[in-house]
KEDREN-771132 format. One record per residue (C-alpha): residue number from 1; residue in three letters; y, x, z. Coordinates in steps of 0.2 Angstrom, whole numbers, m for minus. Each point is the difference from the previous one (the first is absolute). Layout:
REM KEDREN-771132
+-----+------+-------+-------+-------+
: seq : type :    yy :    xx :    zz :
+-----+------+-------+-------+-------+
: NUM :  Ala :     Y :     X :     Z :
...
+-----+------+-------+-------+-------+
This chain:
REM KEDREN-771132
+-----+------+-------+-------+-------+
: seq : type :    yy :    xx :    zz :
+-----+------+-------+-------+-------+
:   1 :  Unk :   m90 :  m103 :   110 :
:   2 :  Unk :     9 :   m16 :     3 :
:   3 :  Unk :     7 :   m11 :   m14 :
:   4 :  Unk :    17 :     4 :     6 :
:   5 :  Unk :    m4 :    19 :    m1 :
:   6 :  Unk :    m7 :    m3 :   m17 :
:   7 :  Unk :    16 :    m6 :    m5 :
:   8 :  Unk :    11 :    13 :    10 :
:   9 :  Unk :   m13 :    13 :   m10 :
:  10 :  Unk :     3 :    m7 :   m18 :
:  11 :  Unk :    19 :    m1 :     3 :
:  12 :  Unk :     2 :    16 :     5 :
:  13 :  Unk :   m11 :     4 :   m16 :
:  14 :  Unk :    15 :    m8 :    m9 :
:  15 :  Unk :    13 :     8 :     8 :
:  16 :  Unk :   m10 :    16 :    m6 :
:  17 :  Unk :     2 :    m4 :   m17 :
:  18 :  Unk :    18 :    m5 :     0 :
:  19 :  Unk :     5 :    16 :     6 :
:  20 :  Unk :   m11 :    11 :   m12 :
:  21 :  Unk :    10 :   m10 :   m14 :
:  22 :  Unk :    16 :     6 :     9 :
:  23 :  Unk :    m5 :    17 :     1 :
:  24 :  Unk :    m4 :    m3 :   m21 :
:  25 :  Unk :    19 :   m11 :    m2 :
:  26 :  Unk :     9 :    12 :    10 :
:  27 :  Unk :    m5 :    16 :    m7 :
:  28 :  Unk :     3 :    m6 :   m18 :
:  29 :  Unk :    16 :    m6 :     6 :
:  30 :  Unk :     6 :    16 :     8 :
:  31 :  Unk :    m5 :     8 :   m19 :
:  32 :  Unk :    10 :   m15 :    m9 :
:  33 :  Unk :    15 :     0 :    10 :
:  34 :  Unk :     2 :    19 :     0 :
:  35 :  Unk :    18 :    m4 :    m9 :
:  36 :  Unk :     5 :    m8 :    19 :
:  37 :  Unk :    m6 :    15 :    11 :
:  38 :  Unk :     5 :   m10 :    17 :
:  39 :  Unk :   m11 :   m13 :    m7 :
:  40 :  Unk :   m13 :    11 :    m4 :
:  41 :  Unk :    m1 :    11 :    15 :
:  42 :  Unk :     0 :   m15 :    11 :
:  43 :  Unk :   m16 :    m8 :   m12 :
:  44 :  Unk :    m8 :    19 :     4 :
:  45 :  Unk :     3 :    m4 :    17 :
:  46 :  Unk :    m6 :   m14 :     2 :
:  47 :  Unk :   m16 :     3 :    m9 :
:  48 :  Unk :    m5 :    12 :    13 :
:  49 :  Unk :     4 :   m11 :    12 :
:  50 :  Unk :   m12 :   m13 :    m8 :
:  51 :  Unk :   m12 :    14 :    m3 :
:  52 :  Unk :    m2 :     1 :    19 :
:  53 :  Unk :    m3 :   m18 :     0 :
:  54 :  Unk :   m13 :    m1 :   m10 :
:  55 :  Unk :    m9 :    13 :    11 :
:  56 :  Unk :     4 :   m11 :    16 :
:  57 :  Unk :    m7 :   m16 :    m9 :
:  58 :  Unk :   m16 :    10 :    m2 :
:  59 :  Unk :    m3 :     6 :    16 :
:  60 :  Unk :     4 :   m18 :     8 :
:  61 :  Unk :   m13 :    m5 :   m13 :
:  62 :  Unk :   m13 :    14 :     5 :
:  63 :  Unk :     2 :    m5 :    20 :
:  64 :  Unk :    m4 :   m17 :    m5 :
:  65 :  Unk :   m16 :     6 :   m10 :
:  66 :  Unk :     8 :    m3 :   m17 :
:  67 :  Unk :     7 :     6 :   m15 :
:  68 :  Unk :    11 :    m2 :   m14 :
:  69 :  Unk :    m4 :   m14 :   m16 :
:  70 :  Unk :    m1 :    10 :   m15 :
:  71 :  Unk :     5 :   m15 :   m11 :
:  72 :  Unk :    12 :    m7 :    10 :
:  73 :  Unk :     7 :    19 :     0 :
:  74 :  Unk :    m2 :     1 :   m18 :
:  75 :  Unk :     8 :   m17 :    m4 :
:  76 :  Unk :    15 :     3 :     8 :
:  77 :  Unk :     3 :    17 :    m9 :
:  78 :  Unk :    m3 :    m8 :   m15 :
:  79 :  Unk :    13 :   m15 :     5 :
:  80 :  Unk :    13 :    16 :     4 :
:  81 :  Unk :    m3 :     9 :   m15 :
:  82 :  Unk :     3 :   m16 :   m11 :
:  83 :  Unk :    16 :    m3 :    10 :
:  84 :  Unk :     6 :    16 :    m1 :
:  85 :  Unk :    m2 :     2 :   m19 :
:  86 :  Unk :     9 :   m19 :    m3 :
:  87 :  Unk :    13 :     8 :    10 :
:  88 :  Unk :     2 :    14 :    m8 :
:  89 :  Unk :     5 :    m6 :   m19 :
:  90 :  Unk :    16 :   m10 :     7 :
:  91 :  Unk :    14 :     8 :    m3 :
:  92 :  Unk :     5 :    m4 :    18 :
:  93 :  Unk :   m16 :     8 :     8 :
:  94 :  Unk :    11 :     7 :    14 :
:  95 :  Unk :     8 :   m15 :     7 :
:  96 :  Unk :   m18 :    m9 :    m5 :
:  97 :  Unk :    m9 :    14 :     9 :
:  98 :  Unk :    12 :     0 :    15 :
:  99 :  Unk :    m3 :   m21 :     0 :
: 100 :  Unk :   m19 :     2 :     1 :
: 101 :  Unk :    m2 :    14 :    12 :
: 102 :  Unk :    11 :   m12 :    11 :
: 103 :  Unk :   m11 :   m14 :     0 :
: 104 :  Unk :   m17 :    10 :     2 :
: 105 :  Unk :     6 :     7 :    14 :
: 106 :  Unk :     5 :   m18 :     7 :
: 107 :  Unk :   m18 :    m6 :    m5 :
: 108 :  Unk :    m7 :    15 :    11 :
: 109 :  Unk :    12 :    m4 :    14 :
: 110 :  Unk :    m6 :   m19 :     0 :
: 111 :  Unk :   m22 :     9 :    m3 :
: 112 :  Unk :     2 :    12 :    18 :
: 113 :  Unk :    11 :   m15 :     8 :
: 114 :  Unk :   m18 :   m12 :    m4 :
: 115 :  Unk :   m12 :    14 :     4 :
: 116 :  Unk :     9 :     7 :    16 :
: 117 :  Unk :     0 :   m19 :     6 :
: 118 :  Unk :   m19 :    m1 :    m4 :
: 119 :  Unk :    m3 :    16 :     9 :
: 120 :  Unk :     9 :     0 :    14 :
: 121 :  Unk :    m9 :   m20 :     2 :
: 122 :  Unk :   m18 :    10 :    m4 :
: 123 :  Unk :     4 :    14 :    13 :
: 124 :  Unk :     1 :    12 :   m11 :
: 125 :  Unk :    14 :    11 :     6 :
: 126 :  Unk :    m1 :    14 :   m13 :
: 127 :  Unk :     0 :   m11 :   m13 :
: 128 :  Unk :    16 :    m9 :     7 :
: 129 :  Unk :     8 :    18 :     3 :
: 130 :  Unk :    m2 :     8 :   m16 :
: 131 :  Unk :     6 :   m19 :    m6 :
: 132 :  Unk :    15 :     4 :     8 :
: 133 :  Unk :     2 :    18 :    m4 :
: 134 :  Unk :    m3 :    m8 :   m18 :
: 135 :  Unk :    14 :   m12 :     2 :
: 136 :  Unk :    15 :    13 :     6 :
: 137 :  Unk :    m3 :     9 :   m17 :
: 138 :  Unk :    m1 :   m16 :   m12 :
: 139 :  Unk :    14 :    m5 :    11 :
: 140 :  Unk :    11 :    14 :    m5 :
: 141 :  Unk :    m5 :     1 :   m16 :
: 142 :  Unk :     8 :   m14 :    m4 :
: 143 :  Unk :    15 :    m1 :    10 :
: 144 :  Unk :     5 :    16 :   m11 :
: 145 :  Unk :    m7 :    m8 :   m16 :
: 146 :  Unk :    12 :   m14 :     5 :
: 147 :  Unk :    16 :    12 :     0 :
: 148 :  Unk :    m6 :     8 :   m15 :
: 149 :  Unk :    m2 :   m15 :   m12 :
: 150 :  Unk :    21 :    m3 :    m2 :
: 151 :  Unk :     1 :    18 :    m4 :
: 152 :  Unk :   m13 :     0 :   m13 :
: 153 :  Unk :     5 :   m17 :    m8 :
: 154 :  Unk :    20 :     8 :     0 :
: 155 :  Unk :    m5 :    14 :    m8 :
: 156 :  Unk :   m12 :    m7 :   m15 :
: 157 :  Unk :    15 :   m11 :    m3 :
: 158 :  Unk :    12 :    14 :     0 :
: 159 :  Unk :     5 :     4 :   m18 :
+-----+------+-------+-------+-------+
């Protein structure tokens, strides 16, 4: 395996682990948020939806005669968990949640942007599709995050 496939490999290695911590964040944030059920069926939703992604970064992995990092998984859950716990003692954890669910799914926006480029540069197409199939999701995601952040911040400072 070449250098660049190496890299290609350990990326998408990374990309597995920042979606398992999603699937962790947005289960827990589903939970917390009960009190907002738009937000939380929404959270649900898009758990599942990162669910299947974690599925389709396995795969790419296995066709490439990989797997997943263990520790890199493990870090990143532990990263999300701590996150979500600092979260959840403000008193604002809503508008905090809502701000942070936002800029993950930014982050993962700008990871597939990188790893589709690598892949379609490595001629690997699968890997290029599932980036983009990744990308439509995490793009949605926050386009509605975005409309939702005004309505939440209006109504933790509604009296």
């Amino acid at each position: 395996m070449t250098k660049n496939k190496q890299t290609l490999v350990a990326w998408l290695r990374d990309a597995h682990a920042m979606e398992r911590a999603s699937v962790d964040t947005l289960d827990r944030l589903a939970d917390r948020l009960s009190r907002y059920p738009d937000l939380a069926a929404r959270f649900r939703e898009h758990w599942r939806e990162t669910l299947g992604q974690v599925e389709r970064i396995e795969r790419c992995l296995k066709k490439l005669g990989s797997d997943t990092s263990t520790f890199k998984d493990l870090a990143s859950r532990f990263l999300g968990i701590a996150q979500a716990y600092a979260v959840a003692v403000a008193p604002d954890e809503a508008v905090k949640d809502c701000l942070t669910a936002y800029t993950w799914r930014h982050f993962e926006i700008a990871a597939y942007v990188s790893l589709g480029a690598a892949a379609l540069m490595l001629e690997e197409p699968d890997v290029a599709r599932m980036c983009n199939e990744h990308l439509e999701q995490e793009r949605a995601m926050a386009a509605w995050l975005e409309q939702q952040i005004p309505e939440v911040t209006l109504e933790f400072l509604r009296p």
